[in-house]
N, C-alpha and C positions, 0 to 999 in steps of 0.2 A: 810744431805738433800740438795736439790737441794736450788740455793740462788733463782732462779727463781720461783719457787713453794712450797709454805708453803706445814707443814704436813696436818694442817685442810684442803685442796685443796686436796692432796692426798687421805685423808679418803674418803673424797665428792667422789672423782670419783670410789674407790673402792667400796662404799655404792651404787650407780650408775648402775655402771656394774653387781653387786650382783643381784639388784633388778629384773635387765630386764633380768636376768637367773628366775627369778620369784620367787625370796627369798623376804621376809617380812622385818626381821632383827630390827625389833623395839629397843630390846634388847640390840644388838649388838653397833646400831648406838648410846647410851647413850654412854655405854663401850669405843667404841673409841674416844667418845668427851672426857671424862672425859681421858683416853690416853695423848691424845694432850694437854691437859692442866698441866697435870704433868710434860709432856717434857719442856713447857714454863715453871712452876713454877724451875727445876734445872738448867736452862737458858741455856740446851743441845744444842750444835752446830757439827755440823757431822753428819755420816752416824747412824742411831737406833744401838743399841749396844745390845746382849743379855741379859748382867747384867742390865742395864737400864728396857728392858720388866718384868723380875723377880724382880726387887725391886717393880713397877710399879701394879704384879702380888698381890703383900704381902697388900699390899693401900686398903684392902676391908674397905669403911665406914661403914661395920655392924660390922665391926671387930671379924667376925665368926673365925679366927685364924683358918684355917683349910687348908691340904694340898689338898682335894676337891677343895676345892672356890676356892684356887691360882692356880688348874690348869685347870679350865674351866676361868678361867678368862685369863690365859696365852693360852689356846686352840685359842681364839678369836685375841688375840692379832697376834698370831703366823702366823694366816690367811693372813692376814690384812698383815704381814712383807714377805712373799713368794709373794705376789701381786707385794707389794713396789720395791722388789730386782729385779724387770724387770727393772724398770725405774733408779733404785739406786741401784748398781752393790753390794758398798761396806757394804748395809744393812745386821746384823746379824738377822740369825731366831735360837729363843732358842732349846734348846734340849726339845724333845715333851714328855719328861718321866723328866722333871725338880724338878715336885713336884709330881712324880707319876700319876698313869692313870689317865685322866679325864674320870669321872665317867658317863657310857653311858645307853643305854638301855637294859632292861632286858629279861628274857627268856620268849615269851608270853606262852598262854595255844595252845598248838594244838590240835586243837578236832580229834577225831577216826570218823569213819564214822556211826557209834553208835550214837553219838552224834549231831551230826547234824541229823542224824533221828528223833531223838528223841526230836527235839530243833524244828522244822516244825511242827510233829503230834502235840504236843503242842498247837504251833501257831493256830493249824487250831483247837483246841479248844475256844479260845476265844470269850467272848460275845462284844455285845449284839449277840443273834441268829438274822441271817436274816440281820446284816447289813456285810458293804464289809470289817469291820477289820480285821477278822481273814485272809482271802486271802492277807490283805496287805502286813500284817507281816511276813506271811509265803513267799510271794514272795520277800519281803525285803531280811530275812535272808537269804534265797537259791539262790539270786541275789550274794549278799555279797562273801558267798560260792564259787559261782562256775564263778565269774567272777574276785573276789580279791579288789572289788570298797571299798572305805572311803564309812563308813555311808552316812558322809557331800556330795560324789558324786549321790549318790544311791537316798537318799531322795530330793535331788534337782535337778533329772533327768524330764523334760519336756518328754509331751506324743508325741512330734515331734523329741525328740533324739532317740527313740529304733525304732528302722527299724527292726520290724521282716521280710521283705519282703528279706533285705539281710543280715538278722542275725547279726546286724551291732549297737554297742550302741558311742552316742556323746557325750564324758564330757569334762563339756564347761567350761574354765577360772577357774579351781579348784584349791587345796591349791598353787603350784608353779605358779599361771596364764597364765596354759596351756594346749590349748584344745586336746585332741585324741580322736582315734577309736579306739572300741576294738569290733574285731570278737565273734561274743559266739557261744558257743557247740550248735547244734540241740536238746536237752533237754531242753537247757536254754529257746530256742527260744520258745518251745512246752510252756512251765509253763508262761511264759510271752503272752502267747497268749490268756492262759486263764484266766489269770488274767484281762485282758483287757476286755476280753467276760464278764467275772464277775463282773468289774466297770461298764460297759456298762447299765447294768440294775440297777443301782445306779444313774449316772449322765448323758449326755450326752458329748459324747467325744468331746473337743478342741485340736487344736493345741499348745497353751498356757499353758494349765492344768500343770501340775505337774501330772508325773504317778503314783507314789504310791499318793494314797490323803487317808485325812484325813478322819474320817466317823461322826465326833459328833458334831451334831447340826449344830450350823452357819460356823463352821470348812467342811463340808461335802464340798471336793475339792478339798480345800486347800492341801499345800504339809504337809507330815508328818514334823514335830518338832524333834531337835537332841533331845533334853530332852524326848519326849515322845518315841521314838525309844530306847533310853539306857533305859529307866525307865520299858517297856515292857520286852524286854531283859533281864534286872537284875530281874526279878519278876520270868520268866519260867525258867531259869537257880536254883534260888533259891529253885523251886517247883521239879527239877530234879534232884537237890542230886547228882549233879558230883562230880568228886574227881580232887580237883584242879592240873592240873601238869604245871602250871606256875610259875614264882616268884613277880605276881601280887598278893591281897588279895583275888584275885578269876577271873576266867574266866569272859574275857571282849567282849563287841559286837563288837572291832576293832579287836578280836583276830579271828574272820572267815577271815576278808583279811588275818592275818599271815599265817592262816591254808593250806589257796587258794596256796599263794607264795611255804610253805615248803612240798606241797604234789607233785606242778607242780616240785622241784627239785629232790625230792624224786623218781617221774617216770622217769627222765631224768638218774639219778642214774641208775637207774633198769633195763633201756632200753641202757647204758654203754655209751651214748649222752655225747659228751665233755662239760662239763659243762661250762667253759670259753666262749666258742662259743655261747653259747644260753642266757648269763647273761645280754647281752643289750638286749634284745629282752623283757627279761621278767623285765628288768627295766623300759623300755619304756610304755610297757604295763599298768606295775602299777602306773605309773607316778613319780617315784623317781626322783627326781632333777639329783641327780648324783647317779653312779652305786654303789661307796663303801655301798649305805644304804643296794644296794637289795645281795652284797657281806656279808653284819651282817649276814644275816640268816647263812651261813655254819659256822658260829664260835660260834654262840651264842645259838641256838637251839637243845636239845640232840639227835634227830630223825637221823638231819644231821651230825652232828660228828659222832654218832655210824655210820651211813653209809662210810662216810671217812676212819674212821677210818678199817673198814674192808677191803675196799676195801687198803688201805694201808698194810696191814694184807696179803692180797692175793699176794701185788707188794713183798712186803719179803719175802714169801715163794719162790715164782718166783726167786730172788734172790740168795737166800740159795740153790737153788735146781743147781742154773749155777756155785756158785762154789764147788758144791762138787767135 
């Protein structure tokens, strides 16, 4: 380490710069205090050494003894040492398969287009009769659908973010605290229009409102609740008797963004679109911090591999066929 700058200084400024990429990192920032404390308690002097982050890794105080824990605990560290080695040439970063993969995220449910059919008609069953829920929910889900928004964006979208005049939605300071635009299909714009028409005769429109609102009792406005949106969700999915094809316990209401993401690569596919070229595009869109998130889906999703893999399929034949 520099004689000039402690490591705990170091952290600070990597926690720093994380944040204002519009990471949270609560988590994170414990982990590498408790880091830096370890390095003072072995009275380490020099540049971070590999072996040092891996003994460092194994230090879980729940003592879960697991090659999991020590390698999401080493993921973090690992971060944190690729930062350091701009400033500190001679810093070691461990091998990223130390203690085997860190354990990431799973395969969601992609809905068919059956299903989300089916998942709307629903919606637009809901009582009470005569008040604006059922349009809410329906315009929630088919929002979610066919624009790829978080719940948490969708339900705390104000009636002065959706421009249907230019087909134009603004979400403002969300999970990464960062606002975009996103264009929406002429469908979208049409169903969002009516839905408006249909709050209209409920409340009277503000600027301030919340678009999707609430319909019950002193709530009648207000924006919809996460908990009441997963809670509706989980109740008509339950009464639909799908057939789970995730590796969740069951088809989730974050899984219409997955769907939205692996159907827009899917046509990309279809239409022989270099997919490289269009991956910031559709990362930006969805508001991924960085692009490896919206890169998970071709690895992790069967729809997408079976497609690769064909089309890899077709690159060997093409192959086999030049050197005969």
């Amino acid at each position: 380490m520099s004689p000039r700058i402690s490591l705990q200084q170091r952290i600070d400024d990597y926690l720093a710069e994380r944040r204002r990429l519009g990471f949270e990192l609560r988590s994170r920032d414990t982990l590498l205090a408790a880091f830096a404390r370890y390095v003072a308690s072995r009275h380490h002097r020099g540049p971070l050494t590999a072996d040092l982050m891996v003994d460092w890794a194994r230090q879980d105080k729940w003592h879960r003894d697991t090659q999991a824990t020590w390698a999401g605990r080493l993921a973090r560290v690992r971060h944190f040492a690729r930062y350091l080695k701009q400033f500190e040439p001679d810093t070691e970063v461990p091998e990223e398969l130390a203690f085997g993969p860190e354990p990431g995220r799973v395969a969601p449910h992609i809905f068919h287009e059956n299903e989300i059919v089916e998942l709307l008609a629903a919606a637009r069953q809901l009582g009470p009769q005569g008040s604006i829920r059922p349009a809410t929910y329906e315009t929630l889900f088919g929002l979610m659908a066919s624009t790829g928004l978080r719940v948490s964006e969708a339900i705390h979208l104000c009636d002065a973010d959706v421009d249907l005049k230019h087909g134009m939605l603004t979400i403002r300071q969300t999970k990464f605290a960062k606002s975009r635009q996103l264009p929406m299909h002429p469908s979208t714009v049409a169903a969002l229009a009516c839905y408006r028409r249909q709050r209209a005769r409920h409340i009277p429109a503000r600027a301030d409102m919340a678009f999707l609102i609430s319909s019950r009792g002193r709530r009648l406005g207000q924006p919809l609740s996460d908990r009441q949106a997963h809670r509706v969700f989980n109740e008509l999915r339950d009464s639909l008797g799908w057939v789970n094809r995730g590796a969740h316990e069951a088809p989730r209401l974050h899984d219409l963004r997955h769907t939205f993401a692996v159907r827009r690569i899917m046509l990309w596919h279809a239409d022989g679109t270099d997919i490289d070229q269009m991956m910031l595009a559709l990362s930006t869109y969805m508001g991924h911090a960085e692009i490896f998130y919206t890169y998970w889906y071709l690895t992790a999703v069967p729809e997408l591999m079976a497609l690769a893999g064909g089309k890899f399929e077709r690159f060997a034949d093409l192959s086999g066929d030049g050197d005969e």
